[in-house]
mmCIF file of the C-alpha atoms, coordinates in Angstrom:
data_MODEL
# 
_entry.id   MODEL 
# 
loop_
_atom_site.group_PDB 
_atom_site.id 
_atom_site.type_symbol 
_atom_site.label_atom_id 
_atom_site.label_alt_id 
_atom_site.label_comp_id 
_atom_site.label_asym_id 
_atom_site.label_entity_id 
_atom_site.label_seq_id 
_atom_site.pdbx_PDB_ins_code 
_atom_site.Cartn_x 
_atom_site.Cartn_y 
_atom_site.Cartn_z 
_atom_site.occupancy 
_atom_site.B_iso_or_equiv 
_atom_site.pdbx_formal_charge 
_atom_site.auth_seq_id 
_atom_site.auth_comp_id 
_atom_site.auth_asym_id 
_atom_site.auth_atom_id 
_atom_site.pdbx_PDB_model_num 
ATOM 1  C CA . UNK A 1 1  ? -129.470 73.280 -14.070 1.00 0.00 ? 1  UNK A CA 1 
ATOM 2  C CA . UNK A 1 2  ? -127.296 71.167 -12.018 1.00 0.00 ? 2  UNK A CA 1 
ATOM 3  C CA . UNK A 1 3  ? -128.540 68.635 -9.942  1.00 0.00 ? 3  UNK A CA 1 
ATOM 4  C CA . UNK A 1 4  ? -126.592 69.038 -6.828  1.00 0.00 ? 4  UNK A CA 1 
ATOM 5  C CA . UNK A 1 5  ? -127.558 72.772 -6.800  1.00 0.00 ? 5  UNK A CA 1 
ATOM 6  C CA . UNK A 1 6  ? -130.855 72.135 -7.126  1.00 0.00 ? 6  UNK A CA 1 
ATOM 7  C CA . UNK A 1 7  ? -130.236 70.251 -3.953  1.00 0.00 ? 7  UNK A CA 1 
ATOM 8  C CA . UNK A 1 8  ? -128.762 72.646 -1.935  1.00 0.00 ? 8  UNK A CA 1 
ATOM 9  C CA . UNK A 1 9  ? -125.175 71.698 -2.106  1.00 0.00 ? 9  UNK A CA 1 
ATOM 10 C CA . UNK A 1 10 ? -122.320 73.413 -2.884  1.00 0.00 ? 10 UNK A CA 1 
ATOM 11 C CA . UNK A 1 11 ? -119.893 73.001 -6.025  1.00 0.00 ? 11 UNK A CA 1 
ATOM 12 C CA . UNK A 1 12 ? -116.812 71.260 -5.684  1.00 0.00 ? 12 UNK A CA 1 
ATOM 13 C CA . UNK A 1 13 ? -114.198 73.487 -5.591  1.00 0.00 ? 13 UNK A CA 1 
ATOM 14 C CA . UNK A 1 14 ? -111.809 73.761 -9.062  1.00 0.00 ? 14 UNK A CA 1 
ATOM 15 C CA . UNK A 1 15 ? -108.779 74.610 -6.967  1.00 0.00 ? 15 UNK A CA 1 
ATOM 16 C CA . UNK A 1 16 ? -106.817 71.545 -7.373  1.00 0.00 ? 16 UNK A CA 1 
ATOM 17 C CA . UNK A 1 17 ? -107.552 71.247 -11.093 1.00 0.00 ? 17 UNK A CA 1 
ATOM 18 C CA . UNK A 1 18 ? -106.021 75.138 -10.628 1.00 0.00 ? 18 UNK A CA 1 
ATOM 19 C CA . UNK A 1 19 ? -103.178 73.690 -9.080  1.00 0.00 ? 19 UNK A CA 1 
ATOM 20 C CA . UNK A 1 20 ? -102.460 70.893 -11.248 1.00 0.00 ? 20 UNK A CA 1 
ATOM 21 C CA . UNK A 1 21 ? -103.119 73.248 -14.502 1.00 0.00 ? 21 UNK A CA 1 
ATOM 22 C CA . UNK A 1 22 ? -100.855 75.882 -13.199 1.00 0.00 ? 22 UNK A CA 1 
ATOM 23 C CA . UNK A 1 23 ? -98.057  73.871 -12.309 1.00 0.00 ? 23 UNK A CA 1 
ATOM 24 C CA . UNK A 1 24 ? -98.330  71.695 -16.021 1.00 0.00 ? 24 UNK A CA 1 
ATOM 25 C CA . UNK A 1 25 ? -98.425  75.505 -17.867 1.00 0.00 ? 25 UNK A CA 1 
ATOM 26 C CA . UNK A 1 26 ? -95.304  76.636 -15.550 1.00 0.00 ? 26 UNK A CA 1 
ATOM 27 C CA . UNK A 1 27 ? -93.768  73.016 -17.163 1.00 0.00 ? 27 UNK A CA 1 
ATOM 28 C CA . UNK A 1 28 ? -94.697  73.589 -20.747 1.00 0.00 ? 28 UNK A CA 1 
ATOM 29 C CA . UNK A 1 29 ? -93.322  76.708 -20.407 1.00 0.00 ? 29 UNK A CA 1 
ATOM 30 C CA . UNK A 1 30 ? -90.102  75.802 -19.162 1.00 0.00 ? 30 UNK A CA 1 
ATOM 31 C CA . UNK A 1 31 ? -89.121  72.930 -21.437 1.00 0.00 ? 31 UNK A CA 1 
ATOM 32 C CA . UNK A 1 32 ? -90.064  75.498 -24.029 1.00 0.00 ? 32 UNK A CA 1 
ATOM 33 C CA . UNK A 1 33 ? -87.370  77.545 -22.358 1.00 0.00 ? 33 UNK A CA 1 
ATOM 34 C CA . UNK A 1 34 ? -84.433  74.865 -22.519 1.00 0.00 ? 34 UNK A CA 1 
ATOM 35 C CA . UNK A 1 35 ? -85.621  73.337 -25.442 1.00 0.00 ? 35 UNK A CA 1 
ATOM 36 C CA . UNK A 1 36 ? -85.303  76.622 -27.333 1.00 0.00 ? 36 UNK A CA 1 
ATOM 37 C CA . UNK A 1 37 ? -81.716  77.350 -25.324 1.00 0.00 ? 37 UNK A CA 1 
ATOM 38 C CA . UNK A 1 38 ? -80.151  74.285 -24.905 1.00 0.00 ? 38 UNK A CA 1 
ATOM 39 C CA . UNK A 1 39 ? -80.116  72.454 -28.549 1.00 0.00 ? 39 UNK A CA 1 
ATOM 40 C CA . UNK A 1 40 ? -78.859  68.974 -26.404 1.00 0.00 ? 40 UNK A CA 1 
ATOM 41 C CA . UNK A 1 41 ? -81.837  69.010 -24.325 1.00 0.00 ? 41 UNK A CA 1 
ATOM 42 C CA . UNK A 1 42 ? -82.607  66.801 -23.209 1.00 0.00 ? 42 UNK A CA 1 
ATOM 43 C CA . UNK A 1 43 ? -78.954  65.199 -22.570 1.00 0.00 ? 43 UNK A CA 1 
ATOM 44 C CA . UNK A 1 44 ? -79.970  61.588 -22.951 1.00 0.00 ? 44 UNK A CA 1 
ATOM 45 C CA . UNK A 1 45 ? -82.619  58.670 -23.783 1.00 0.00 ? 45 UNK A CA 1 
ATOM 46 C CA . UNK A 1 46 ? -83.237  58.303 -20.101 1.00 0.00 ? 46 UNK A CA 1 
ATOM 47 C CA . UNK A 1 47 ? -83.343  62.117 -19.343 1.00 0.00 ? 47 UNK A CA 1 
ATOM 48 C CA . UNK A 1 48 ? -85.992  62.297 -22.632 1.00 0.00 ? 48 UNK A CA 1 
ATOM 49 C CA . UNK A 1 49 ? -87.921  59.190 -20.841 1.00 0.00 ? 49 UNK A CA 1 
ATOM 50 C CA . UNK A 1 50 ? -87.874  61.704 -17.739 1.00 0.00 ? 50 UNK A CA 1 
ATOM 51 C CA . UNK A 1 51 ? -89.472  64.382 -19.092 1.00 0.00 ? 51 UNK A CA 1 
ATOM 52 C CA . UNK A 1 52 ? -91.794  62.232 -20.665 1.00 0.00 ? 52 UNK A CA 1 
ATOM 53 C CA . UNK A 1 53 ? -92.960  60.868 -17.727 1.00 0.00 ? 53 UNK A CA 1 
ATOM 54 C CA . UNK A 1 54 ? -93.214  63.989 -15.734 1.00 0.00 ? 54 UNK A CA 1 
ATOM 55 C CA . UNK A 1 55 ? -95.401  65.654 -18.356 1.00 0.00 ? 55 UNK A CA 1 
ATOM 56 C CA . UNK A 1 56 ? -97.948  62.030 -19.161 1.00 0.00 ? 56 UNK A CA 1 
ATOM 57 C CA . UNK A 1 57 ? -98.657  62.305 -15.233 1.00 0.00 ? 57 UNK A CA 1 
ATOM 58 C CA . UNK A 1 58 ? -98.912  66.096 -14.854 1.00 0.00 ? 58 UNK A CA 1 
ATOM 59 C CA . UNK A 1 59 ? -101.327 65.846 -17.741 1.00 0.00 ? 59 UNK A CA 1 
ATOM 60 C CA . UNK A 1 60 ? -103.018 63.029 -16.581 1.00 0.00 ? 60 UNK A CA 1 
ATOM 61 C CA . UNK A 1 61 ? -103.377 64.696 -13.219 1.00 0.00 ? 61 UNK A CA 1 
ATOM 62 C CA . UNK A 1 62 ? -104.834 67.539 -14.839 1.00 0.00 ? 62 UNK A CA 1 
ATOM 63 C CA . UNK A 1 63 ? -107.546 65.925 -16.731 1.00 0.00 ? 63 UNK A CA 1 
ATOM 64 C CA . UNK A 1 64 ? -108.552 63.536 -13.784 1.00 0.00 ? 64 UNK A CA 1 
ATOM 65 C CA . UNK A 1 65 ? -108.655 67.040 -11.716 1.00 0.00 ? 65 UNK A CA 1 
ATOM 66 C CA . UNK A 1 66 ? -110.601 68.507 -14.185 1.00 0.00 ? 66 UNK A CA 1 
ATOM 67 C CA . UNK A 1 67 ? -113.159 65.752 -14.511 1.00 0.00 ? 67 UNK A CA 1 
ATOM 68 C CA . UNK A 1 68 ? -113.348 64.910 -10.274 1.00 0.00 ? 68 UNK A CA 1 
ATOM 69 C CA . UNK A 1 69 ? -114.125 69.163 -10.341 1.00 0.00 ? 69 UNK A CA 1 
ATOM 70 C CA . UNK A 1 70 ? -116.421 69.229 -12.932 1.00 0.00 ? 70 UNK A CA 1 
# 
């Protein structure tokens, strides 16, 4: 049993950990896409370093969402 229910108050709401989630799957799913069509993607080292980025902080987002909703 949880503790704060036992108290009386409410569940924190997973929406941003929705959020986040949905828009790292719609990411996934579209470097899949140009990955799949495009055999030069990505163009360069910096545009690589890019999309690294982009997905290490949506991740990270994701799991710190996860974890603050838990």
């Amino acid at each position: 049993m949880h503790v704060l229910w036992m108290l009386g108050e409410a569940e924190p709401s997973k929406t941003p950990f929705f959020i986040v989630g949905g828009v790292l799957v719609l990411w996934a799913v579209a470097l899949a896409a140009f990955g799949i069509t495009r055999p030069d993607f990505p163009a360069n080292a910096v545009a690589a370093r890019g999309v690294m980025a982009i997905s290490f902080v949506l991740m990270v987002g994701a799991m710190i969402a996860a974890v603050a909703t838990g």
